[in-house]
ROLO-421174 format. One line per field, with one value per atom (N, C-alpha, C): x, y, z; atom name; residue number from 0. Coordinates in nm, 4 decimals. Layout:
N
x = [X_...]
y = [Y_...]
z = [Z_...]
atom = [CA_...]
nr = [NUM_...]
***
This chain:
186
x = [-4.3596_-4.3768_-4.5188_-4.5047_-4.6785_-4.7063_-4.8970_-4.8680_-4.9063_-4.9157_-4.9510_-5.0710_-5.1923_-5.3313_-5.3241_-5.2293_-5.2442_-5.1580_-5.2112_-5.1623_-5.1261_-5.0255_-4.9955_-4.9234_-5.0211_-4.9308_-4.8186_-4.7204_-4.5894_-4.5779_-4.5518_-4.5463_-4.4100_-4.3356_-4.2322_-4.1266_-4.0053_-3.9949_-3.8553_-3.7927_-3.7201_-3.8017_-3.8823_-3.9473_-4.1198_-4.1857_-4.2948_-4.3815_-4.3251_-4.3430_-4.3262_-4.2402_-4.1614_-4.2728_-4.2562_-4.3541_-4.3423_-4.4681_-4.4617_-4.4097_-4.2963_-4.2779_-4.3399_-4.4250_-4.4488_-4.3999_-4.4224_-4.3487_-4.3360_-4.3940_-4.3939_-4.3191_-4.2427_-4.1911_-4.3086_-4.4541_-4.5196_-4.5195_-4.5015_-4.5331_-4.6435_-4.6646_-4.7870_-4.7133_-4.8265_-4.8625_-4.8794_-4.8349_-4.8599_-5.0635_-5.1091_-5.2327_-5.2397_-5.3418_-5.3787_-5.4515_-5.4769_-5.5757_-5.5057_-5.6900_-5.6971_-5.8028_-5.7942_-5.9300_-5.9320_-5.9008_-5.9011_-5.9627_-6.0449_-6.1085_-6.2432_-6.1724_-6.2793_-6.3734_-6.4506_-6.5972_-6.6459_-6.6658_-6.6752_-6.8092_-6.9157_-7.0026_-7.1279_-7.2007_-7.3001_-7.4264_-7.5115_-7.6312_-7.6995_-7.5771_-7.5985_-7.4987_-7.5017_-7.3508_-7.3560_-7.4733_-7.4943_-7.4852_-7.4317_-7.4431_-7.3214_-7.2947_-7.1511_-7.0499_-7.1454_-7.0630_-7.0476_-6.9452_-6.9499_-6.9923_-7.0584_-7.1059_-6.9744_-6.8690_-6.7686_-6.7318_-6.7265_-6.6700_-6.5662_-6.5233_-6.4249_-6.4233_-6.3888_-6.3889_-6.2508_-6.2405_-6.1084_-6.1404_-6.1175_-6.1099_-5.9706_-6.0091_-5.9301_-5.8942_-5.7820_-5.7914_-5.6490_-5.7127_-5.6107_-5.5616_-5.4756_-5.4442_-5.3852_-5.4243_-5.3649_-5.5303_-5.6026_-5.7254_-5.7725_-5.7303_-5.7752_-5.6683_-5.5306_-5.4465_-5.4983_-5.5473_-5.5888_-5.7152_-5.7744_-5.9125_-5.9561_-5.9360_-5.9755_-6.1124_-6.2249_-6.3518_-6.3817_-6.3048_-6.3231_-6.2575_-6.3872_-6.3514_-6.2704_-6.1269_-6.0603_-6.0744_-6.1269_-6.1604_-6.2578_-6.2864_-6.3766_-6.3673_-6.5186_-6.5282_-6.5302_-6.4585_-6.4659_-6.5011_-6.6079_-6.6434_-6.6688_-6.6228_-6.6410_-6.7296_-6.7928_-6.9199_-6.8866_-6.8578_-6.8437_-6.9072_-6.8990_-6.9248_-6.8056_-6.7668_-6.6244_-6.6755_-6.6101_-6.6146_-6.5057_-6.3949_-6.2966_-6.1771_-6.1718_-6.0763_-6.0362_-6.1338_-6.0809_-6.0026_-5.8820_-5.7909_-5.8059_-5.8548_-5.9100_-6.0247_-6.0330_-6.2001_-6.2886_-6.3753_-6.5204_-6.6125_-6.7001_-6.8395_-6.8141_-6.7172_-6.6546_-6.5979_-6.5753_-6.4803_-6.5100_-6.6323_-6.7144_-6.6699_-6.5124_-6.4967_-6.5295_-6.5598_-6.5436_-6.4129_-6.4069_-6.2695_-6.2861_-6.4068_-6.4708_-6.4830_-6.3928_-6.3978_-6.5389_-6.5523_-6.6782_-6.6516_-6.7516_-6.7240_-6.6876_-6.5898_-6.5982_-6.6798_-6.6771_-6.8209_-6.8272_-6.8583_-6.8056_-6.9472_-7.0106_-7.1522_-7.2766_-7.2739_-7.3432_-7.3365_-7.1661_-7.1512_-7.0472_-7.0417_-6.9556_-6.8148_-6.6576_-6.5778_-6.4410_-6.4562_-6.3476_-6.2871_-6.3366_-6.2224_-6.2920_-6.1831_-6.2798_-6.1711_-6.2282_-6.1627_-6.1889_-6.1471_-6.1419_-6.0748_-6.1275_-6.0647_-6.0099_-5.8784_-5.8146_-5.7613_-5.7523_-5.7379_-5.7487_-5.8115_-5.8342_-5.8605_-5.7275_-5.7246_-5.7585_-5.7277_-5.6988_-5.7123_-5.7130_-5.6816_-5.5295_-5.4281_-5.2869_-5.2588_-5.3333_-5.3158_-5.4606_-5.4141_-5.5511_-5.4673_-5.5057_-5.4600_-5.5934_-5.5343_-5.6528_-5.6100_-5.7209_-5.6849_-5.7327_-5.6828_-5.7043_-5.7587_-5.8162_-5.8597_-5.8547_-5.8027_-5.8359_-5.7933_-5.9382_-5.9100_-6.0167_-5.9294_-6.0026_-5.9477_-5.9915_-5.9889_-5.8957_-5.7875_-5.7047_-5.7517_-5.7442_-5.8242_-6.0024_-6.0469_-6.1912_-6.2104_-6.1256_-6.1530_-6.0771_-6.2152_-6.1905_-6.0613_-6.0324_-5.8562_-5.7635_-5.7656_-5.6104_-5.6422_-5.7779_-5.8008_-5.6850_-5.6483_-5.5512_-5.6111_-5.5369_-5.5980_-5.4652_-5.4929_-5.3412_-5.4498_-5.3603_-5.4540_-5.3039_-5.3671_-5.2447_-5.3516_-5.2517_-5.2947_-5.2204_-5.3364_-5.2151_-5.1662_-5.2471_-5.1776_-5.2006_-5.0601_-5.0630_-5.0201_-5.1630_-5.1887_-5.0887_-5.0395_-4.9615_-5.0885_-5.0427_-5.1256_-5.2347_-5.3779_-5.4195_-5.4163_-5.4811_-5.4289_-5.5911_-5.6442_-5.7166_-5.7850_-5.9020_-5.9623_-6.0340_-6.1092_-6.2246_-6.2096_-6.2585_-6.2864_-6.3456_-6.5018_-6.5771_-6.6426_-6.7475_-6.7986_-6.9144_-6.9372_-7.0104_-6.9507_-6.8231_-6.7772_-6.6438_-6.6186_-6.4526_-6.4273_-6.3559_-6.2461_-6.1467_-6.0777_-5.9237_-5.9401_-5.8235_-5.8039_-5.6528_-5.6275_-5.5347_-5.3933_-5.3735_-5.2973_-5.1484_-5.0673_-4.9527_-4.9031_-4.8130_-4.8360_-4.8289_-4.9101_-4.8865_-4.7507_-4.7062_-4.5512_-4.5774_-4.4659_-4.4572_-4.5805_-4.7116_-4.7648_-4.7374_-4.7571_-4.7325_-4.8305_-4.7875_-4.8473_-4.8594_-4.9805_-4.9782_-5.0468_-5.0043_-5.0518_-5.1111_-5.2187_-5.2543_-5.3949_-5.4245_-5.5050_-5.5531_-5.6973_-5.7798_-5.7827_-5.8233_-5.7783_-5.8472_-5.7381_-5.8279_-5.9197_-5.9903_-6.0989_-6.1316_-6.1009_-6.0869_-6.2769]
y = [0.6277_0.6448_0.6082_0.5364_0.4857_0.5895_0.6484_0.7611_0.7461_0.8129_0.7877_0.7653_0.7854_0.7034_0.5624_0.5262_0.3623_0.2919_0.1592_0.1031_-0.0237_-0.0646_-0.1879_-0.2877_-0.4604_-0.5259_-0.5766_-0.5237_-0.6448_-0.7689_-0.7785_-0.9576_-1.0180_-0.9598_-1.0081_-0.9456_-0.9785_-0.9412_-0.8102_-0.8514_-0.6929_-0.5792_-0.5686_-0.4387_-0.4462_-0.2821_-0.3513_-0.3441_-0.3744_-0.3683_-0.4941_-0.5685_-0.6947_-0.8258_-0.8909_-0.9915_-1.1028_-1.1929_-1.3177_-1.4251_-1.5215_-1.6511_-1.7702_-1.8457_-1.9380_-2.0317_-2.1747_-2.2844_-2.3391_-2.2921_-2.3081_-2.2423_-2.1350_-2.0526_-1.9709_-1.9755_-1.8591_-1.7256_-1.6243_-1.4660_-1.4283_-1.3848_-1.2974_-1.1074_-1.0648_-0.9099_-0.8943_-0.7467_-0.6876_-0.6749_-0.6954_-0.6954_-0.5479_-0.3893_-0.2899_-0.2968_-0.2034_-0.1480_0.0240_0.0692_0.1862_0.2540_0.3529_0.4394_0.4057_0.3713_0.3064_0.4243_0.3858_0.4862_0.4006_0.4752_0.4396_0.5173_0.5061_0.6257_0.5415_0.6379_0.5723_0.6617_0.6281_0.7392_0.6924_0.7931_0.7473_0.8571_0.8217_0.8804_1.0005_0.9919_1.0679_1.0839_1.1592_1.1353_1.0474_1.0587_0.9099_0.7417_0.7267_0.6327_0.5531_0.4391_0.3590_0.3683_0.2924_0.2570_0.3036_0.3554_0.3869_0.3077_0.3256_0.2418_0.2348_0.1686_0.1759_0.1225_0.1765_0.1005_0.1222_0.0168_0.0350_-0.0095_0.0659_0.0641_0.0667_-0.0539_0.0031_-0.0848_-0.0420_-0.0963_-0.1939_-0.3391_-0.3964_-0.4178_-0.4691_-0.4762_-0.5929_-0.7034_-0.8196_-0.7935_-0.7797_-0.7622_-0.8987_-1.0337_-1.1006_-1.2397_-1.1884_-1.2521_-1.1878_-1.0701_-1.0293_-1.0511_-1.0935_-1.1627_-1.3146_-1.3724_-1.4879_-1.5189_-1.4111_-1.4427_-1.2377_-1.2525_-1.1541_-1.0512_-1.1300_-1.0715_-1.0981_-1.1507_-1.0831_-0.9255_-0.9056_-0.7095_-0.7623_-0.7387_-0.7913_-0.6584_-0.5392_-0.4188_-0.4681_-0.4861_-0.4704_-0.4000_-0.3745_-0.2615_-0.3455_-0.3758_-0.4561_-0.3773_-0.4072_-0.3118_-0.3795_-0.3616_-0.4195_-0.3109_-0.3831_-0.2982_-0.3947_-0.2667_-0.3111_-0.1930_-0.2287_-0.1380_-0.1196_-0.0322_0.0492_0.1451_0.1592_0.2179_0.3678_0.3405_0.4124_0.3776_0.3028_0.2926_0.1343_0.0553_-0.0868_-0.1609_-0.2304_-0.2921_-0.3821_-0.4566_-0.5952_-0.6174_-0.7574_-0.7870_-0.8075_-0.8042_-0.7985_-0.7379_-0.7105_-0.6206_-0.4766_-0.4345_-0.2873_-0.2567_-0.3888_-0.3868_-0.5119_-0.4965_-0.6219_-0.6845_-0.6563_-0.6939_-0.8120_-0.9040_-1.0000_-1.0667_-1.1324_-1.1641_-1.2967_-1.3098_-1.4061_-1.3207_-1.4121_-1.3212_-1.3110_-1.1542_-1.1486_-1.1222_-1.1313_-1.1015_-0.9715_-0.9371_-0.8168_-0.7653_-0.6181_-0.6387_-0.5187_-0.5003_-0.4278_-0.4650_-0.3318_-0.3345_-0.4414_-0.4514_-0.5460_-0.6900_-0.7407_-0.8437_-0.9152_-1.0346_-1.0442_-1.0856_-1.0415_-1.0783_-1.1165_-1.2184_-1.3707_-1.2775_-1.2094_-1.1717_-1.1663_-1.2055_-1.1798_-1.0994_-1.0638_-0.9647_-1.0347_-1.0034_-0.9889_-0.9356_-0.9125_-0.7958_-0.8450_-0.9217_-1.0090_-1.0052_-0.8582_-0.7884_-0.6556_-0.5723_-0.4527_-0.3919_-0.3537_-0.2269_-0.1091_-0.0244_0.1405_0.1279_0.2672_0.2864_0.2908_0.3046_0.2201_0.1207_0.0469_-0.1202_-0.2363_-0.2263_-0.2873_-0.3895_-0.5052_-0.6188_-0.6684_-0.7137_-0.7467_-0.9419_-1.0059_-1.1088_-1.1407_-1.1439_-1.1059_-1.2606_-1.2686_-1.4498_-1.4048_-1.4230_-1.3340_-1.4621_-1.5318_-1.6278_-1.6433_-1.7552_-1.7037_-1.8203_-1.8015_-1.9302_-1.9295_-2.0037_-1.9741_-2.0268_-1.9264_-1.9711_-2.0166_-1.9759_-2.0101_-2.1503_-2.2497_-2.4064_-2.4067_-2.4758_-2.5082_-2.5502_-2.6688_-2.7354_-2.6536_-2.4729_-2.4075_-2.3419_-2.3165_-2.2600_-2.2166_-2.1109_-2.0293_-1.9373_-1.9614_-1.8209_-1.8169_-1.7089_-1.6374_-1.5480_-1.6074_-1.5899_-1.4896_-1.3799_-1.3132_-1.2855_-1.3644_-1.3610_-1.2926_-1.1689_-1.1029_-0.9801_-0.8941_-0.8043_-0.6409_-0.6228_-0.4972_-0.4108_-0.2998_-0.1545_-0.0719_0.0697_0.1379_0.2461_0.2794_0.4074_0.4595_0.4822_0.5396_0.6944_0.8155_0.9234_0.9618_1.1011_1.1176_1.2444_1.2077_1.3604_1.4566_1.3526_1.4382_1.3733_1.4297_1.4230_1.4603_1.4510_1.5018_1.3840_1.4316_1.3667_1.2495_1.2858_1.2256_1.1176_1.1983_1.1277_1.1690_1.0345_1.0347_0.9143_0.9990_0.9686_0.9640_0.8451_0.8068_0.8228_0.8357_0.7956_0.8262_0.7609_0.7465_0.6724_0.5952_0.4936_0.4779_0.4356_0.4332_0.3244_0.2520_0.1186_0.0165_-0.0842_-0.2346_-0.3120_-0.3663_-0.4213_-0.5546_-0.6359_-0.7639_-0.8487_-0.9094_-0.9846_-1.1636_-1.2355_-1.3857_-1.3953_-1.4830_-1.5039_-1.6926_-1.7106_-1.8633_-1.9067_-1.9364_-1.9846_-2.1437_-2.1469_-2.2995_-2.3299_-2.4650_-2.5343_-2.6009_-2.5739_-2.7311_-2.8436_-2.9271_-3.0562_-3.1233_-3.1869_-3.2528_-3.3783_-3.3580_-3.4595_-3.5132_-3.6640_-3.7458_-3.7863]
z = [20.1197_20.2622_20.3013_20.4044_20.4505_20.5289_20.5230_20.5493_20.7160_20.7915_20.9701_20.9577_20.8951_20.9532_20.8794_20.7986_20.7624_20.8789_20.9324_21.0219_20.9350_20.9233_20.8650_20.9407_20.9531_21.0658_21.0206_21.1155_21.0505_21.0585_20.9300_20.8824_20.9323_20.9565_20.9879_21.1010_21.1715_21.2885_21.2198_21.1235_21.0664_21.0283_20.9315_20.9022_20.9013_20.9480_20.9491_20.7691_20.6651_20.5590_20.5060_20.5473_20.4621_20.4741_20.3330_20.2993_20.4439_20.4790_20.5282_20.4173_20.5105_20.3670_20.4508_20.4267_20.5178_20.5265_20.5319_20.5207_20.4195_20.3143_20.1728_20.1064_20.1185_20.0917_19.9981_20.0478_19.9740_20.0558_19.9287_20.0188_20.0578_20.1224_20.2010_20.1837_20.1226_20.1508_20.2857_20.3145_20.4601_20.4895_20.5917_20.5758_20.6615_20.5788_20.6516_20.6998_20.8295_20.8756_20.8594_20.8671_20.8182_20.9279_20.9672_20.9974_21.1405_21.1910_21.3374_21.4521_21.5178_21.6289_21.7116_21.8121_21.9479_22.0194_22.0436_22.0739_22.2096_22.3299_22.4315_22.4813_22.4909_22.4911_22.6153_22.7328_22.8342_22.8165_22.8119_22.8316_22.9209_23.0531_23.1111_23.2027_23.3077_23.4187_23.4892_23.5315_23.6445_23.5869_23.4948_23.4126_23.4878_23.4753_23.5779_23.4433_23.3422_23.2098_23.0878_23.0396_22.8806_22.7806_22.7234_22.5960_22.4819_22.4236_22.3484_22.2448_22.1319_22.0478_21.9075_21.8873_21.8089_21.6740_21.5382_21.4741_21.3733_21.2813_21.1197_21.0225_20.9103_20.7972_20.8025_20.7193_20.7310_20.6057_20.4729_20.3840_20.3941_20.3271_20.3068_20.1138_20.1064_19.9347_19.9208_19.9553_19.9354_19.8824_19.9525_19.9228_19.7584_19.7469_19.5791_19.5080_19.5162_19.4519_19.4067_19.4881_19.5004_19.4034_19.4231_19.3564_19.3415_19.2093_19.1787_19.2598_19.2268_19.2535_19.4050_19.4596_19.6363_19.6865_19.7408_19.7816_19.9277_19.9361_20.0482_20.1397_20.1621_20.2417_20.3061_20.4382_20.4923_20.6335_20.7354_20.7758_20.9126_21.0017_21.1638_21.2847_21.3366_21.4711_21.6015_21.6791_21.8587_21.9262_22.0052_22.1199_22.2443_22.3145_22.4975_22.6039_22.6784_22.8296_22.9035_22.9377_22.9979_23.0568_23.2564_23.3144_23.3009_23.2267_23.2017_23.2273_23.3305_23.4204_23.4457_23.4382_23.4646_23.3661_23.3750_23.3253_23.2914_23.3725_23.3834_23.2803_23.2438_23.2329_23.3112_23.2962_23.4308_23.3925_23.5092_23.4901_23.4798_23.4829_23.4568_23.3074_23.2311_23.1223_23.0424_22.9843_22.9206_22.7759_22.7076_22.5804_22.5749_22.4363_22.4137_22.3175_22.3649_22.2539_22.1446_22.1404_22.0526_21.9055_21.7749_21.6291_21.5979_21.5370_21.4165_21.3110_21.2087_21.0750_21.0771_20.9604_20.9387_20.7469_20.7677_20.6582_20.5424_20.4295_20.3617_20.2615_20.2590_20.1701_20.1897_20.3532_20.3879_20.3911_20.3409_20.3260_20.3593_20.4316_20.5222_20.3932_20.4546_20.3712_20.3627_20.4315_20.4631_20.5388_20.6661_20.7641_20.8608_20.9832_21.1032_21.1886_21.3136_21.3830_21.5053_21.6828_21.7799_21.8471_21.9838_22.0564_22.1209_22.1415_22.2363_22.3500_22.4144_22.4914_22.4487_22.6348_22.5777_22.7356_22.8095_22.9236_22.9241_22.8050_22.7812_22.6242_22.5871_22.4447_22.4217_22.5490_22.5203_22.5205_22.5359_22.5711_22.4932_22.3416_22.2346_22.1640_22.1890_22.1013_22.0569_21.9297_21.8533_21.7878_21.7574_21.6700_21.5119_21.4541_21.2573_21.2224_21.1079_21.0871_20.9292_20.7943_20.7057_20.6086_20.5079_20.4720_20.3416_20.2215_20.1034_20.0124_19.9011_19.8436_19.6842_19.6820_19.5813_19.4318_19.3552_19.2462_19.2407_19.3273_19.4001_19.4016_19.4390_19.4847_19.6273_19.6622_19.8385_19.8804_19.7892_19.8430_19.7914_19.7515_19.7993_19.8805_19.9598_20.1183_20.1741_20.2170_20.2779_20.3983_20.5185_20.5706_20.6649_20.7103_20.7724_20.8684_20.9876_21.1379_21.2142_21.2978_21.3568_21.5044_21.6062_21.7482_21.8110_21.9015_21.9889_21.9369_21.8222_21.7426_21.8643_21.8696_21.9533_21.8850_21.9140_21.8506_21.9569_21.8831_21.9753_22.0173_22.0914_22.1758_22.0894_22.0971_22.0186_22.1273_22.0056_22.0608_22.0777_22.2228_22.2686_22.1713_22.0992_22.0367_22.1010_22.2036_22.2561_22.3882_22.5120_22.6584_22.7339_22.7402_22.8088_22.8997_22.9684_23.1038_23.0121_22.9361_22.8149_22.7294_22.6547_22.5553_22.5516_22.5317_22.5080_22.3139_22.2584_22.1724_22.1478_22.0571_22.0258_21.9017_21.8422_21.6567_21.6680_21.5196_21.4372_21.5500_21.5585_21.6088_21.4962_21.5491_21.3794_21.3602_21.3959_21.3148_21.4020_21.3630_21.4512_21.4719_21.5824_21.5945_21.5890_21.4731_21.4641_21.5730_21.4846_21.5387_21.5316_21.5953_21.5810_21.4616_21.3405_21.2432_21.2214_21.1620_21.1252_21.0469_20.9241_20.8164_20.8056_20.7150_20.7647_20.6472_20.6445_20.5681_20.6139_20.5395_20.5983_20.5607_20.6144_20.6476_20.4760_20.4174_20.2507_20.3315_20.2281_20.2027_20.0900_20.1014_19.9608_19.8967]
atom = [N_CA_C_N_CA_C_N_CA_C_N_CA_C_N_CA_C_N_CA_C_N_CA_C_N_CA_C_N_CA_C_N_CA_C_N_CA_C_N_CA_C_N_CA_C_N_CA_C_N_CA_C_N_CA_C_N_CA_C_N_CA_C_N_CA_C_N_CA_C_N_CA_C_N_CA_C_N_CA_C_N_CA_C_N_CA_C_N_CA_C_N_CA_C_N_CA_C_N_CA_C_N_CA_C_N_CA_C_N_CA_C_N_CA_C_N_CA_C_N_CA_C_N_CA_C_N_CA_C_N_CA_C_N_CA_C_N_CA_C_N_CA_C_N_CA_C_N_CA_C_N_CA_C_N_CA_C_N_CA_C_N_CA_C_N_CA_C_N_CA_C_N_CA_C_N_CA_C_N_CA_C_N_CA_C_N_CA_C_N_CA_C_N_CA_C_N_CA_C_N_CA_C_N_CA_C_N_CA_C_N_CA_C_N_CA_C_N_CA_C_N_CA_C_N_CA_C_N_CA_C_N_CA_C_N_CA_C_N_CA_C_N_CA_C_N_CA_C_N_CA_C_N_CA_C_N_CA_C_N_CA_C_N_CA_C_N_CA_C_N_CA_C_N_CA_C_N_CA_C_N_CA_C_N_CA_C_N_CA_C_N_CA_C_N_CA_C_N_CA_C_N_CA_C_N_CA_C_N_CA_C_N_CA_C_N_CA_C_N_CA_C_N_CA_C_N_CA_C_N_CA_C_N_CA_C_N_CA_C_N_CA_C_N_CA_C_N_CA_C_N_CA_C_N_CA_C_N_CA_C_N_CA_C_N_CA_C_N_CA_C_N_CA_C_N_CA_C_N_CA_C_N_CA_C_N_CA_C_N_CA_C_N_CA_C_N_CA_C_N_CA_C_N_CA_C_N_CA_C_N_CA_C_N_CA_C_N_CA_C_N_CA_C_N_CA_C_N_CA_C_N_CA_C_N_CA_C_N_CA_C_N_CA_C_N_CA_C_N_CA_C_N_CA_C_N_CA_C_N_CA_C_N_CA_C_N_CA_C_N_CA_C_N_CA_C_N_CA_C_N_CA_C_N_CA_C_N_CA_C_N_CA_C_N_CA_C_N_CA_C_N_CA_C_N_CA_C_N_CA_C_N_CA_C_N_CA_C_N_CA_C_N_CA_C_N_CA_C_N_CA_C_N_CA_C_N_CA_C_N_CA_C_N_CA_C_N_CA_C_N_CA_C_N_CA_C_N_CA_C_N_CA_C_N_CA_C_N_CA_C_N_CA_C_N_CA_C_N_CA_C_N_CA_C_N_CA_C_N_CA_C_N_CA_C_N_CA_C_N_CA_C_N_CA_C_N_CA_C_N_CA_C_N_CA_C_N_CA_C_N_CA_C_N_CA_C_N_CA_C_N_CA_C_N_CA_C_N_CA_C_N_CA_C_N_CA_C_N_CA_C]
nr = [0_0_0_1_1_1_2_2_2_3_3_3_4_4_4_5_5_5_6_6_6_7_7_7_8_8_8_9_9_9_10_10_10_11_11_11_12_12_12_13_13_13_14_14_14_15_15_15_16_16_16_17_17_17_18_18_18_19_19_19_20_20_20_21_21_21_22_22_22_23_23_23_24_24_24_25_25_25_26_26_26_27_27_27_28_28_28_29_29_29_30_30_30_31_31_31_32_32_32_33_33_33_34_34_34_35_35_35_36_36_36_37_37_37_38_38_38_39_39_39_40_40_40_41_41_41_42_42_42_43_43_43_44_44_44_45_45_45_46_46_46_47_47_47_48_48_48_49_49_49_50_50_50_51_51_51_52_52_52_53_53_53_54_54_54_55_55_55_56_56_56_57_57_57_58_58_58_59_59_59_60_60_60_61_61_61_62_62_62_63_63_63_64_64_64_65_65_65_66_66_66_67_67_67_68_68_68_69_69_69_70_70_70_71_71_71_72_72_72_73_73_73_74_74_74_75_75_75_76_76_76_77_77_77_78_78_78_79_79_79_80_80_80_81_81_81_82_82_82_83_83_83_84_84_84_85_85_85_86_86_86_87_87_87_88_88_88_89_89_89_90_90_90_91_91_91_92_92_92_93_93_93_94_94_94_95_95_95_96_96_96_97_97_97_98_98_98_99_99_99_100_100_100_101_101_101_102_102_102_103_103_103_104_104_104_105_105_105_106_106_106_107_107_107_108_108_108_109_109_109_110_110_110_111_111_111_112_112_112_113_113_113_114_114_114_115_115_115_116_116_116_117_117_117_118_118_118_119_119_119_120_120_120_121_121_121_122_122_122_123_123_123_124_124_124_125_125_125_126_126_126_127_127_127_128_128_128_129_129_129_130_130_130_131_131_131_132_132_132_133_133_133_134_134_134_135_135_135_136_136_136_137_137_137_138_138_138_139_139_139_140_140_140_141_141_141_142_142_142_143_143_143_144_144_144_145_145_145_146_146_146_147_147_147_148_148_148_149_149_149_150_150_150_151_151_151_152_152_152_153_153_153_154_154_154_155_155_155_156_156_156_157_157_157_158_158_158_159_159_159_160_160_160_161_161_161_162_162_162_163_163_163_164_164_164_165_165_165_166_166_166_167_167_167_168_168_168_169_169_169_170_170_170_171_171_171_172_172_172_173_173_173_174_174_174_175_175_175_176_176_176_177_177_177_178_178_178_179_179_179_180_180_180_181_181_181_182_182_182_183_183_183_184_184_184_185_185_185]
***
């Protein structure tokens, strides 16, 4: 049984457990996230904007299949300004949806993250980039990109005029997945 703070995205549109096959007929592992939480925090009352951000561990088990000595865990965090309330993007609701590394002992590790949308702590899509090298030579390059990944509700810990928190979210629903290679070079 997966337990409720592991979030695992589904690879596929029957279960959210079951391998990706791509066009190769290779499998893909489910990729976790873990630890997931949002901290929305202002300096004072008079403040317009929350300072916010979001945090999970991401762990590809398919990049340490691949190559042993890559640590496929790493630690992905977003920083925005949030009024509370705006839906929209704008000057009320500043995400970016441009990927960053994500990072694990100071070091970045073949994954990236973005916030691809982001209304509420009910309404968080994210985009995954999680890519690595088969047998450690450049030409079996693999990466498996998931756009559009929608988180379910995260749940409210804390609520004050100060600070507000979410955690533990439960599992991600079938994201669009796409497997792909770079281009050889003779």
């Amino acid at each position: 049984m997966i337990p409720a703070a592991t979030l695992v995205l589904a690879l596929a549109s029957a279960a959210f457990a079951s391998p990706l096959v791509s066009r190769e007929n290779e499998v893909y592992k489910p990729v976790e996230i873990t630890n997931m939480e949002m901290s929305c925090v202002k300096t004072a009352p008079t403040d317009p904007l929350f300072a916010c951000t979001l945090t999970y561990d991401l762990n590809d088990p398919n990049a340490a299949a691949a190559k042993p000595s890559i640590k496929p865990k790493a630690a992905c965090t977003h920083r925005w300004n949030w009024d509370g309330q705006a839906t929209e993007k704008g000057p009320q609701n500043t995400y970016t949806s441009s990927t960053l590394e994500c990072y694990s002992d100071g070091e970045a590790r073949n994954v990236k993250s973005g916030l691809h949308h982001f209304s509420s702590p009910s309404d968080i899509k994210l985009t995954l980039l999680s890519s690595y090298y088969k047998d450690g030579e450049t030409k079996s390059f693999r990466s498996l990109y998931y756009n559009s990944v929608s988180v379910r509700p995260l749940q409210s810990t804390e609520d004050t005029e100060l600070s507000k928190t979410w955690k533990d979210a439960q599992i991600f629903e079938n994201p669009n997945v796409s497997v792909y290679d770079p281009p050889t070079t003779n």
